[in-house]
C-alpha positions, 0 to 999 in steps of 0.5 A: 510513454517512458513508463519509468520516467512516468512513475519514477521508478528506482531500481536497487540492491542485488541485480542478480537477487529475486526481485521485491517491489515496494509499493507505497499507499495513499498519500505517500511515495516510495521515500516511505520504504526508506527504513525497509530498502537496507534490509532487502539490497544485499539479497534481493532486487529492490524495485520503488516507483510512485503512483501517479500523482504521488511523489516524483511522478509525472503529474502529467500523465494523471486520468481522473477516469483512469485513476477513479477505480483501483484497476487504473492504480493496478495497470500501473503496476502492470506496466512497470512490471512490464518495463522492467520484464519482472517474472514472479516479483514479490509485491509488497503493498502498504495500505491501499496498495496490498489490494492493488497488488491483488488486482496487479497479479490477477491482471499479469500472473506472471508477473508477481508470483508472491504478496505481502500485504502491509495493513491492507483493507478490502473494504474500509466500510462496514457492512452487515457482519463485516467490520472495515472499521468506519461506517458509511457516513464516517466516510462520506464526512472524511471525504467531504473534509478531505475535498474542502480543505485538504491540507487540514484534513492532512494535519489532523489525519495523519497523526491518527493515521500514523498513531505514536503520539509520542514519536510526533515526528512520524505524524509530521513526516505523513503530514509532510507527505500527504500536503506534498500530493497535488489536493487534486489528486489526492481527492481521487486517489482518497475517494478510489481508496475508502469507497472501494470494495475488493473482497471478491478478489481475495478468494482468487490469490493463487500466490504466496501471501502474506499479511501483516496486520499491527495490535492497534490500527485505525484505520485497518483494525485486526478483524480486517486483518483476520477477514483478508487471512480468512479470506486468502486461501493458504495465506500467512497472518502475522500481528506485529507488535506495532501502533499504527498504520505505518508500521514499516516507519513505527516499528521497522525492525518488527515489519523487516524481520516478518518480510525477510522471514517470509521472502526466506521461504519462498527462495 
């Protein structure tokens, strides 16, 4: 199998640089990184690619069985990390992609020598002491309307997802991206998503991390983020003056300015 052809994966930037893997979250594809790329070419090398199922993927390679567990996300990253032979890559994972990210580097460790989590959340469930921000029923009616009207669902969260009701163009744009995921699709990917529990993995990141959470977040709230910082040992917690989810669209030059500082250290 052609793995660059199946996940659509673009390579950019400074070929003799480190090299920075950008990877996008739920409902998205790499266009989302469009705002962070300029910051990174003239330094590093720049690796985007699709989830399949999302983006310029090739639909045809999607596995409900394979796609239903985090893992079958994380092979994929293995796999395009082993099509292009990355050593020690950086992974910078938005949203769901930041436990992905976890998975990938425990799955090849030589593979990805740094994380940069973007919003991550381990779990998105509330359970006893910990907060994930949502409790088990809000889960169950957001996948129970996800699945009965996708395209709606997307109409409605999106704008909350992305907040910056001011900016009403940015809730557009991840209306636009998530009603342009196959509905099928997007209902395995969401349910893999909200019911996953990764806690346990945290405690064995060996690498560099780094985690960006934003002020006001609904879907990660910022005792999730102090729960991963806690969590990882050795790890770096950065709150960014940012609303939303999507704080890599919303407040670009902040989310830049922490990635490069800490991709800086690591050189």
């Amino acid at each position: 199998m052609d793995i660059e052809r199946r996940n659509n994966v673009t390579v950019t930037g400074n070929p003799q640089g480190p090299t920075v893997v950008l990877a996008h979250g739920f409902g998205c594809d790499q266009n989302m990184w469009r705002l962070t790329v300029p910051a990174l070419v003239e330094d590093y090398r720049v690796v985007l690619f699709d989830y399949v199922g999302s983006g310029r993927s090739d639909l045809s390679a999607f596995s409900e069985s394979r796609y239903a567990s985090l893992d079958g996300y994380a092979q994929d990253v293995v796999e395009v990390c082993d099509a292009l032979d990355l050593r020690d890559a950086v992974f910078v994972g938005h949203s769901v992609s930041a436990m992905i990210g976890v998975l990938a580097a425990g799955m090849a460790p030589e593979r990805i020598g740094a994380l940069v989590m973007v919003a991550p959340s381990p779990r998105y469930i509330d359970d006893g002491g910990y907060r994930g921000g949502f409790s088990a029923q809000d889960i169950d009616e957001l996948l129970a309307s996800l699945e009965s009207n996708y395209l709606g669902w997307s109409a409605a969260m999106a704008p909350v997802i992305m907040a910056n009701a001011e900016r009403p163009e940015l809730g557009e744009e991840l209306t636009n991206s998530f009603c342009a995921t196959d509905p099928a699709m997007a209902r395995v990917f969401a349910r893999t998503t909200f019911l996953s529990d990764s806690r346990g993995e945290l405690k064995n990141v060996g690498v560099p991390t780094l985690v960006l959470e934003c002020t006001q977040d609904a879907i990660a709230p910022r005792e999730v983020g102090a729960f991963v910082h806690q969590a990882i040992p050795g790890s770096t917690l950065i709150t960014l003056e940012a609303t939303g989810h999507c704080p890599h669209l919303s407040a670009p030059e902040a989310t830049n300015e922490a990635l490069t500082g800490f991709l800086a250290g690591l050189r």
